[in-house]
C-alpha positions as CSV (number, residue, x, y, z in Angstrom):
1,X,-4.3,-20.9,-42.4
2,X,-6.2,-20.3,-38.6
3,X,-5.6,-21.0,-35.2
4,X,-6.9,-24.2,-34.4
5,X,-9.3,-24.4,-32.0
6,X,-7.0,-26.5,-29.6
7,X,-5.2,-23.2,-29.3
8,X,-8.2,-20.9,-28.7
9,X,-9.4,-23.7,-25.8
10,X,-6.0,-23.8,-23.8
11,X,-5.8,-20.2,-24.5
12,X,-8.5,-19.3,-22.6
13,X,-7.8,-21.9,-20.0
14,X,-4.2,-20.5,-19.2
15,X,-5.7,-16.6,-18.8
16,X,-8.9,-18.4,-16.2
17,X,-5.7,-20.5,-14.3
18,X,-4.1,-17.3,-14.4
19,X,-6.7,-15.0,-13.0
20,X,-7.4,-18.1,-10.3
21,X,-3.7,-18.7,-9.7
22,X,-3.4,-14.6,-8.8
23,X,-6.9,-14.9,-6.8
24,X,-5.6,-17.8,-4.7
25,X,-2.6,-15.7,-4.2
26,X,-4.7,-12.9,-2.5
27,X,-7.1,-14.5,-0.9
28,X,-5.3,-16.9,1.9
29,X,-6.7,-17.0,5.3
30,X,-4.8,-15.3,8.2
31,X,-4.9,-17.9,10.1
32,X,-3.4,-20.4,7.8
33,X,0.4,-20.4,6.7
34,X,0.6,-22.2,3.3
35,X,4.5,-22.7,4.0
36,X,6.8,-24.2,7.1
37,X,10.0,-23.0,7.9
38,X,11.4,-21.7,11.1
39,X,14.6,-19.9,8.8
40,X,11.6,-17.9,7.3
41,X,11.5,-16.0,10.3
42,X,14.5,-13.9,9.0
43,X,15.1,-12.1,6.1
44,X,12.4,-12.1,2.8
45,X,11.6,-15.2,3.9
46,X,12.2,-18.8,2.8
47,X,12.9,-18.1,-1.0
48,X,10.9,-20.3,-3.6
49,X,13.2,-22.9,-5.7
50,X,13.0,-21.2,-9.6
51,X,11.8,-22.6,-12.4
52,X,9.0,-25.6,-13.5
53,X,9.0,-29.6,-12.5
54,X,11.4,-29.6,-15.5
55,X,14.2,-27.6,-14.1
56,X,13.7,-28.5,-11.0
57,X,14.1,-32.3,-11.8
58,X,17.7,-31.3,-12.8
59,X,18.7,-29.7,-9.9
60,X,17.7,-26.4,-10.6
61,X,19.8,-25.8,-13.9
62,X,18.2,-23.7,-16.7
63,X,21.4,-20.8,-17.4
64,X,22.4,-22.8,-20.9
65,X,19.1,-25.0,-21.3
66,X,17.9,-25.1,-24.6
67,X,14.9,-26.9,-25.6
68,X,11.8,-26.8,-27.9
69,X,9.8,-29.2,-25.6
70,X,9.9,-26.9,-22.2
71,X,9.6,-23.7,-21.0
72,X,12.5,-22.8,-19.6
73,X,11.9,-19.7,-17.7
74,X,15.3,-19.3,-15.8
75,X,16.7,-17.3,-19.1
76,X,15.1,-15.3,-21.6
77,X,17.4,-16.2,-23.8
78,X,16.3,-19.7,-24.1
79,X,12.9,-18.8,-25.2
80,X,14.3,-18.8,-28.7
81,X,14.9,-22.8,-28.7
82,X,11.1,-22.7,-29.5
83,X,9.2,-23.9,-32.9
84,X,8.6,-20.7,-34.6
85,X,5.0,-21.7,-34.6
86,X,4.4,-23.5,-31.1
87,X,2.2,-21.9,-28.5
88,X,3.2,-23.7,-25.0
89,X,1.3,-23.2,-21.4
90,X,3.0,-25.0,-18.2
91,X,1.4,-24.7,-14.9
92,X,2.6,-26.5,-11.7
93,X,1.6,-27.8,-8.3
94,X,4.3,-28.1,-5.2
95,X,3.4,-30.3,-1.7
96,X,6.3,-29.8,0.9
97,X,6.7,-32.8,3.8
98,X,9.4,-30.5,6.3
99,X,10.8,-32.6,9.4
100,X,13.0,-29.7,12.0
101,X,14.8,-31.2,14.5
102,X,17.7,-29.1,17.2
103,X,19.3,-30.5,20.3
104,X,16.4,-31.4,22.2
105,X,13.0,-31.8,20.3
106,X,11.5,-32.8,16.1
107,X,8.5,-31.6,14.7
108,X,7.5,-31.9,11.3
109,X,4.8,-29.8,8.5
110,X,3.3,-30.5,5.7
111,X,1.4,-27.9,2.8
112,X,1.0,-27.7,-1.0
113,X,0.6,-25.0,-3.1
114,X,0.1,-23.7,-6.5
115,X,3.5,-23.2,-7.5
116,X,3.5,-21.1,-11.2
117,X,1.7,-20.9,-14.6
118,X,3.6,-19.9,-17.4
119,X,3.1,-19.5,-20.9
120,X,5.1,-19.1,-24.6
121,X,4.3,-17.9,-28.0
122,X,6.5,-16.5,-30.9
123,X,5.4,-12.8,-32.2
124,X,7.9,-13.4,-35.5
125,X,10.4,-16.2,-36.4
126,X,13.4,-14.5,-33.9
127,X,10.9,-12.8,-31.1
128,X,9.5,-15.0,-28.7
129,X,7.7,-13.8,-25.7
130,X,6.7,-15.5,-22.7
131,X,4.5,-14.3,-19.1
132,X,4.4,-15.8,-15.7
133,X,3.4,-16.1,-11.9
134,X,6.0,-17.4,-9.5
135,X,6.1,-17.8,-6.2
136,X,9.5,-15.2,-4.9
137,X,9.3,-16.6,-0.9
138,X,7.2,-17.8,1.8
139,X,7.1,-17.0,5.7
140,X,5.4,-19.3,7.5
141,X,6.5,-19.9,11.0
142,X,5.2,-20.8,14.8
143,X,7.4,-20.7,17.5
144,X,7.1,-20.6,21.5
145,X,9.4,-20.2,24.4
146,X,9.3,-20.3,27.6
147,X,10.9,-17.4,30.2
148,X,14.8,-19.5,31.8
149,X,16.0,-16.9,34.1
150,X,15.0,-17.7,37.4
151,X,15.1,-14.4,39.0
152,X,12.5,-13.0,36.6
153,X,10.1,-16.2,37.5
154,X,10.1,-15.6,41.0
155,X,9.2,-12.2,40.5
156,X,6.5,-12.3,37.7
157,X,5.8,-15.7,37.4
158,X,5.6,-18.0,34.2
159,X,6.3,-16.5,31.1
160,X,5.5,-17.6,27.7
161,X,6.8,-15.9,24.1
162,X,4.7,-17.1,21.2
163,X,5.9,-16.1,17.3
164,X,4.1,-16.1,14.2
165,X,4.5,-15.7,10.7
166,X,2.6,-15.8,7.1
167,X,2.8,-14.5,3.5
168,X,5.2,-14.4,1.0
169,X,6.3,-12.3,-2.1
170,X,5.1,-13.6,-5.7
171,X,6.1,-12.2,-8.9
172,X,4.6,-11.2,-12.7
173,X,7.4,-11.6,-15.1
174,X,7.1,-10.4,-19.3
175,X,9.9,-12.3,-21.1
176,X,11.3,-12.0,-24.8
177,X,14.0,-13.8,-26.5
178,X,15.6,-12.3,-29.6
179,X,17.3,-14.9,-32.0
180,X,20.2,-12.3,-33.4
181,X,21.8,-15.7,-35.4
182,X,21.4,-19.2,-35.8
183,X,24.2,-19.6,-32.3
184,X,23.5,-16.1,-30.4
185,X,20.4,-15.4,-28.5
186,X,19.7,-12.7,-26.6
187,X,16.6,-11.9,-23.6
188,X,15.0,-9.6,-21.1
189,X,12.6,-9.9,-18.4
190,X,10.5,-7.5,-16.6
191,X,9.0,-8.6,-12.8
192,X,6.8,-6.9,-10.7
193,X,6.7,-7.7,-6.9
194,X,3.9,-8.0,-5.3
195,X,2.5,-9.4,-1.7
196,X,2.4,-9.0,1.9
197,X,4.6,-10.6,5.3
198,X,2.8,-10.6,9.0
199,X,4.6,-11.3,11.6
200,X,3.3,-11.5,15.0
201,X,4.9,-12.0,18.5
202,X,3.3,-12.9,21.8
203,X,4.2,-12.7,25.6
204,X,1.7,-14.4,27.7
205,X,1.5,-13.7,32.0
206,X,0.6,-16.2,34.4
207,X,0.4,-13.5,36.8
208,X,-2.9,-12.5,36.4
209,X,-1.2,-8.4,37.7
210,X,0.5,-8.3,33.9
211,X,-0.6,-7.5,30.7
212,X,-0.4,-9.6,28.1
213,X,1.5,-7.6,25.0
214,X,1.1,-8.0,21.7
215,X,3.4,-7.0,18.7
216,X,3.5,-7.0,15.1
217,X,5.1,-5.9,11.9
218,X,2.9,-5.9,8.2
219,X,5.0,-5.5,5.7
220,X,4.0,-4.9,2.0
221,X,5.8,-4.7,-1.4
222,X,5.6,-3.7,-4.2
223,X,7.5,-2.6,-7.0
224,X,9.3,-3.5,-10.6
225,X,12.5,-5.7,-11.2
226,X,14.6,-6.5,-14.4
227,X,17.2,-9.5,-15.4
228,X,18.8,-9.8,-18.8
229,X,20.3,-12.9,-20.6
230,X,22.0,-14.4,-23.0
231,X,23.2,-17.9,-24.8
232,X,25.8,-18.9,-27.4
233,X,24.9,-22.3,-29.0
234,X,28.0,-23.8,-30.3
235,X,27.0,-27.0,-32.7
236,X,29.5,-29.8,-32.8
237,X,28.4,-31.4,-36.3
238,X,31.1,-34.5,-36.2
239,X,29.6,-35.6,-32.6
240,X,26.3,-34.9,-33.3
241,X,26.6,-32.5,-30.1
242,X,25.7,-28.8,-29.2
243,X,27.3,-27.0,-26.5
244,X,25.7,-24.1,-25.2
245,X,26.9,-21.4,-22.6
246,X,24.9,-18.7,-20.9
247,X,24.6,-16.4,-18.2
248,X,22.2,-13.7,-16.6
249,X,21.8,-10.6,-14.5
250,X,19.4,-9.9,-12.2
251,X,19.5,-6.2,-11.9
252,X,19.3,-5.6,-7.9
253,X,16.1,-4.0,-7.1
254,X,14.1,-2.4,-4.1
255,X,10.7,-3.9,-3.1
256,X,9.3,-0.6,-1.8
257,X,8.7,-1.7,1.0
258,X,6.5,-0.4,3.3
259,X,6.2,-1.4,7.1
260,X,3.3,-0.8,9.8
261,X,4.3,-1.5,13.7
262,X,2.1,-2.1,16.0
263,X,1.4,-2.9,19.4
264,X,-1.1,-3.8,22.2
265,X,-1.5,-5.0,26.0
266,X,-4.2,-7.1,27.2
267,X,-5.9,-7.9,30.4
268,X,-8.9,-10.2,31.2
269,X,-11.3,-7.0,30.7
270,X,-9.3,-4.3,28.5
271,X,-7.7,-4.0,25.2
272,X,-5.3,-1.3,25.5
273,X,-4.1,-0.3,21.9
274,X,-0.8,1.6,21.4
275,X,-0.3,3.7,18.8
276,X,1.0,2.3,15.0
277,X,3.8,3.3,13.0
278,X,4.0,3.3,9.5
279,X,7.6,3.7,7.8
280,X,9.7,2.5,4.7
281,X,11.6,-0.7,5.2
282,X,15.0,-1.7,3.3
283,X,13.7,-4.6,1.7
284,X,15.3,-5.9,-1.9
285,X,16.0,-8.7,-4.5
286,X,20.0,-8.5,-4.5
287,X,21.8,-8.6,-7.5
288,X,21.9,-12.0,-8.9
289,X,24.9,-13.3,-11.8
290,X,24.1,-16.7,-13.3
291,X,26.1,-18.7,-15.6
292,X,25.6,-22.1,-17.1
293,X,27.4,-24.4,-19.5
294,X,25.1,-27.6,-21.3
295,X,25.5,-30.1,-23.9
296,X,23.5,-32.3,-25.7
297,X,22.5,-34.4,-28.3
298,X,19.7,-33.9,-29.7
299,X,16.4,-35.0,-28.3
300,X,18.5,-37.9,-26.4
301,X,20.1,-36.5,-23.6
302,X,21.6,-33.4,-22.3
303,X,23.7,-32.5,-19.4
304,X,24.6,-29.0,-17.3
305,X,26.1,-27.0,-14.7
306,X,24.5,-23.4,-13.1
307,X,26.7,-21.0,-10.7
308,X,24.4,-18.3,-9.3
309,X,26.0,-15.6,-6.9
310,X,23.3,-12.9,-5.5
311,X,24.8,-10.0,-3.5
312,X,22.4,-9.0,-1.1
313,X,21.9,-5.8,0.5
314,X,23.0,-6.1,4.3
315,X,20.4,-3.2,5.4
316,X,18.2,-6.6,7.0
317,X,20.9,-7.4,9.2
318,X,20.0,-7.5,12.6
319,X,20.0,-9.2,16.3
320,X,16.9,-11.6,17.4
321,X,17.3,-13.0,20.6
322,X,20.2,-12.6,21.2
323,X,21.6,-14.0,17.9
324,X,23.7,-11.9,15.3
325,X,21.5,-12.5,12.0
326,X,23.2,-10.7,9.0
327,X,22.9,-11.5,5.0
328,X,25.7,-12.7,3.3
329,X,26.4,-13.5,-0.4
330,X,24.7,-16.8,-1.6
331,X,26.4,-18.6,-3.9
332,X,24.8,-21.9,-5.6
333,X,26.0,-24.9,-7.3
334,X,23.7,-26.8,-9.4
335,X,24.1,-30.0,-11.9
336,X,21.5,-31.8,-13.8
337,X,20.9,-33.9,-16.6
338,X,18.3,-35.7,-18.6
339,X,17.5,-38.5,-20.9
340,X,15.4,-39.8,-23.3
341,X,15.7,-43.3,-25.0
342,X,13.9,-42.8,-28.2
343,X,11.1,-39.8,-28.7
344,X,9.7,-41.4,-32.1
345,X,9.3,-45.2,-30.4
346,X,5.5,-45.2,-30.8
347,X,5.6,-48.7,-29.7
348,X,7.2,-48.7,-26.1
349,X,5.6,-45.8,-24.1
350,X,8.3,-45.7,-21.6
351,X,11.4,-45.2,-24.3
352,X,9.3,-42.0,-25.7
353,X,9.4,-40.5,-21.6
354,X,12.3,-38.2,-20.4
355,X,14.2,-39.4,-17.3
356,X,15.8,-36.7,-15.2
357,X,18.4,-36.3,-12.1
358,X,19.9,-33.6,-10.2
359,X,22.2,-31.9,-7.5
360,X,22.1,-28.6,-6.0
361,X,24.3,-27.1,-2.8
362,X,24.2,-23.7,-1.7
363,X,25.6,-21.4,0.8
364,X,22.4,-19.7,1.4
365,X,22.3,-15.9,2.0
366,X,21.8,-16.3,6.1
367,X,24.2,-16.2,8.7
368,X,24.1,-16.8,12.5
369,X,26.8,-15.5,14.7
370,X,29.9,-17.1,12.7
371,X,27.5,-19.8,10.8
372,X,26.1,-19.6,7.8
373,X,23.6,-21.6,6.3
374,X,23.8,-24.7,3.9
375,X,21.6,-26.2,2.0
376,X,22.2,-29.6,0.1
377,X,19.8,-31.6,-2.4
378,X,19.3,-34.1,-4.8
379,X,16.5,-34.8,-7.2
380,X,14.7,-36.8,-9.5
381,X,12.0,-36.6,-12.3
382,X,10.2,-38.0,-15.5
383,X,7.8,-36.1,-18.5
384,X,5.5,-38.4,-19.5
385,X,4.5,-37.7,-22.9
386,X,0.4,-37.6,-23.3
387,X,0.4,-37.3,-27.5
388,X,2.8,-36.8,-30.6
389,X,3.4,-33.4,-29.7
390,X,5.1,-32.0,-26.4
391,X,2.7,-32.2,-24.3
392,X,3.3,-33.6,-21.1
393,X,2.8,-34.1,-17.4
394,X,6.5,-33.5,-15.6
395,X,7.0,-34.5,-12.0
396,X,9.7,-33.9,-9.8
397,X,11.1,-34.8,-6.6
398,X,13.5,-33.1,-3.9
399,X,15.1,-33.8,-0.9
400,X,17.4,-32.3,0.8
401,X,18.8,-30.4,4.4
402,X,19.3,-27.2,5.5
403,X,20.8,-26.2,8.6
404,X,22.7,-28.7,11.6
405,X,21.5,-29.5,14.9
406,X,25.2,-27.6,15.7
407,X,25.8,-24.4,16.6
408,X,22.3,-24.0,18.3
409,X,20.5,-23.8,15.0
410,X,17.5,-26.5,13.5
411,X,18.3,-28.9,10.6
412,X,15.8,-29.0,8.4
413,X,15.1,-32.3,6.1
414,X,12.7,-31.4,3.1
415,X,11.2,-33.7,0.8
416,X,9.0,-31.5,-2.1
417,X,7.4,-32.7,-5.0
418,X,6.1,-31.0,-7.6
419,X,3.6,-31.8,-10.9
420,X,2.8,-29.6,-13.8
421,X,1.0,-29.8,-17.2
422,X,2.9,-28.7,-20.2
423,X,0.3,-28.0,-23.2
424,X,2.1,-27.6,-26.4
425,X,-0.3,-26.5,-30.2
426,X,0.6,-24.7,-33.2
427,X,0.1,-21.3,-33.6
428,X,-1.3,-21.9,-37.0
429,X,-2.5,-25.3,-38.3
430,X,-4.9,-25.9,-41.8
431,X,-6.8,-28.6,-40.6
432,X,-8.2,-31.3,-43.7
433,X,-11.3,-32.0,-41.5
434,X,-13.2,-29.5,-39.0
């Protein structure tokens, strides 16, 4: 027996999507902001939705997921649901249409990104191990105000405050799955944070006897996470059903953070620059608890339910403009199912494709004042199946709102969709003909 050269081709194309996936990641212009949202002015950031077209088509579930036709990164633990000899690559593409709206005036953004590339092999018939590049969250931001308080016009004229923000944090995750029995899996996973987050802010004179000031913060991280997991896969033989339960821990972790200040005031002929500051910043992934129940039946349909609750650390609490902002615990709701008429029907395409719906609703980890903040989704998806095997191309897509027009704070209507390639071969296949 050999590796097929299948193998050794997509092999070599998931390291080159890898290298260019991490290059990309690296090498985005400063003046362009790959993400919209003005909630990413706070906090880490607008934080990415987990997990490929195929969870995400479901709402976001993955906790109790098990499957041998997806990679289903959201649990180590599930990596075990894979063919003892299957080798399986998924990469993914997300595009974002974001419409914000408050009390007085709508805008709208649009961007697409690469969104992950992950891949599965077994090392024996109970160890499965799996790597990855995610997306952790995105600032991207541009906001302006203009100076209200009449006193301060008469005396220095027009004012106008002018915010920016870009970047985001990305992640490298190592996962194995153990197999202890034929029901009880086990799983750990290994991260490392990685990226940078400008942010920029702006006050413009019109009297030509003030400077203009500039101010910024970069912030960098970097630094290594954990999470473990685990599933129990309870088989129902007089149904034909399984039930499966699982849960995870994300071990709370600090993003060693460091921050640079810095400052400067202009005037038609002088750049004046005031001294930087470099210090450590309180910036961390909070610990996270997962649990999930699924059934299913067979390669027909399956159905689930995710809690997530992430504990935050409420060092990034703080006051911007005027406005309380302080992190709360986030706790997330999410249901999913999906089906698929007949796998084997070689003679009707669309009963051999996998059909797949969604909810999600969270209390999201950012308060205002007395207000914190919602977000509520629903999605849809399909896999369309490319050849006998699992390979597929998935699509998904969201929308949802976070936020009200209430309160003083934006609503913000997202529609995202996502596509990615899922390239299953055998590890080792005796071809008759070469």
């Amino acid at each position: 027996m050999y590796i097929t050269n299948r193998f050794i081709v997509k092999l070599i194309a998931a390291l080159s999507l890898l290298l260019f996936t991490a290059a990309a990641v690296h090498a985005q212009n400063d003046d362009a902001i790959s993400a919209f949202s003005p909630y990413s002015f706070y906090g880490v950031g607008d934080l990415a939705r987990p997990g490929t077209s195929f969870n995400r088509a479901m709402g976001g579930i993955g906790t109790a997921i098990r499957t041998s036709h997806q990679i289903n990164f959201l649990n180590p633990a599930a990596l075990t649901a894979h063919d003892s000899l299957s080798f399986m690559i998924d990469f993914g593409f997300e595009s974002q249409n974001c419409y914000l709206a408050d009390e007085t005036q709508t805008t709208a953004f649009n961007s697409m990104n690469v969104h992950h590339i992950v891949m599965s092999f077994p090392i024996t018939q109970r160890l499965v191990v799996a790597a990855g590049l995610f997306p952790y969250s995105s600032v991207g931001y541009k906001l302006q105000s203009t100076e209200l308080l009449p006193n301060i016009i008469a005396e220095m004229g027009n004012i106008y405050y002018r915010y920016q923000g870009e970047g985001g944090i990305n992640q490298v995750a190592l996962s194995l799955g153990f197999a202890v029995n034929k029901n009880l899996s086990i799983g750990a996973q290994g991260q490392y944070y990685f990226g940078a987050i400008d942010r920029y802010s702006l006050v413009l004179f019109t009297n030509p006897h003030y400077s203009n000031v500039s101010s910024g913060t970069s912030l960098k991280v970097g630094n290594f996470g954990a999470s473990v997991g685990a599933q129990y896969d309870y088989p129902i033989p007089e149904k034909g059903l399984n039930l499966t339960v699982g849960a995870t821990y994300q071990f709370g972790t600090s993003l060693g953070s460091r921050r640079l200040d810095f400052a400067y005031r202009t005037t038609e002929t002088l750049v004046d620059t005031i001294p930087s500051t470099e210090t450590k910043y309180a910036l961390s992934v909070p610990h996270t608890i997962s649990a999930g129940v699924a059934i299913r039946k067979g390669d027909v349909w399956l159905a689930g339910l995710d809690y997530v609750y992430q504990y935050w650390n409420s060092a990034l609490n703080n006051n911007y403009g005027g406005r309380q902002f302080s992190v709360v615990p986030g706790h997330l709701f999410r249901a999913g199912a999906e089906w698929t008429p007949r796998r084997l029907d070689f003679r009707n395409y669309f009963n051999r494709c996998t059909y797949r719906v969604g909810l999600n609703y969270e209390k999201t980890y950012m308060k205002f004042d007395n207000h914190q903040l919602t977000d509520i989704g629903a999605s849809v998806g399909f896999s369309f199946p490319v050849n006998r095997w699992n390979t597929a191309v998935n699509v998904s897509a969201e929308v949802g709102q976070r936020g009200t027009t209430q309160y003083k704070l934006i609503r913000e209507t997202y529609f995202k969709f996502s596509v990615s390639f899922s390239l299953y071969d055998i590890w080792f296949f005796k071809q008759q003909i070469d």
